[in-house]
C-alpha positions, 0 to 999 in steps of 0.5 A: 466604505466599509466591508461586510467581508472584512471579518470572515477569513480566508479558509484553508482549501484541504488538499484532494488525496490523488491515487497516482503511480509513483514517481522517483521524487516519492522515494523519500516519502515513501520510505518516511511512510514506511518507517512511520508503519514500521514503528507501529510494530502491529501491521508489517513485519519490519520495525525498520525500513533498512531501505534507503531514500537512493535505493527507493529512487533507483527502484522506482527509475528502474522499474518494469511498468508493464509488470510492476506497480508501485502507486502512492496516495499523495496528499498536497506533496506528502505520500500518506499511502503506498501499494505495490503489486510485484511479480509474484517471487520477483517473476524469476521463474515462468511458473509464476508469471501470472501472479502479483504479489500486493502489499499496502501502507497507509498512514494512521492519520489518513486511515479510514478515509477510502484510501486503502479502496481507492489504492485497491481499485486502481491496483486491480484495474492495472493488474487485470489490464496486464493479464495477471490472472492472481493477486496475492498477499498476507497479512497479520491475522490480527489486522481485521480492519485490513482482512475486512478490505480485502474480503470486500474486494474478493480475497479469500484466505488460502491458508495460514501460518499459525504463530508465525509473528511474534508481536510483543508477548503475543503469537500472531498467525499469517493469513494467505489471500488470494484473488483470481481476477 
């Protein structure tokens, strides 16, 4: 008997991007990723990641999860986005502890697929289910595609830094955002 399925191939299932909390086997990919933004040299400050694989496993493993967040977009096995939502100054002094301070990566291969969205939704969800009443961040003045995600979600910028950043031959302002939840 012949088979009229012989010729057609198997396809490939895509993996589904799953927005889960992080867990201490990330830390590579986790520092992989940031590395991979850093050397961009346009969207965060540090070229470097000077953090290690061990120091991002204890930072998971210790983590205060009632008031620190660090969520990953997984992708089959491999991290491709990461937030953190942190105590605003590390929650050192009781004038701040209603406030989180977000920051964001998302690989350049999986930009513009929702990722920074769904990362977004779940980290306000959390932060609103823990009591802060503020969330944070700043941001490259020229990261318009990142600024235009924040403003869907509320952010209003709450000041600037002129010329704070130097990026090549080119002054770059940081822009203040902020959320009241």
């Amino acid at each position: 008997m012949i088979s009229l399925f012989k010729n057609l191939k198997r396809q490939k299932k895509e993996p589904e991007i799953v927005i889960r909390e992080a867990k201490v086997k990330d830390a590579k990919g986790i520092v992989k990723l940031l590395n991979s933004i850093g050397k961009e040299k346009v969207y965060i400050v540090s070229e470097s990641f000077n953090w290690t694989e061990e120091e991002e496993r204890q930072l998971i493993k210790n983590l205060d999860r009632t008031k620190d967040l660090i969520l990953v977009a997984d992708y089959g096995g491999e991290i491709v986005g990461c937030l953190t939502l942190f105590r605003y100054y590390g929650g050192r002094s009781p004038k701040v502890q209603h406030i989180g301070e977000i920051g964001i990566s998302v690989d350049a291969r999986f930009r513009n697929r929702g990722i920074g969205t769904r990362l977004f939704e779940e980290a306000i969800k959390w932060a609103k289910s823990r009591g802060y009443e503020k969330l944070c961040l700043s941001v490259f003045s020229t990261n318009e595609v990142a600024i235009h995600l924040y403003k869907k979600f509320g952010f209003i910028e709450e000041g600037r830094r002129k010329k704070q950043f130097k990026i090549g031959d080119e002054y770059v302002d940081e822009v203040l955002m902020g959320l009241f939840l």
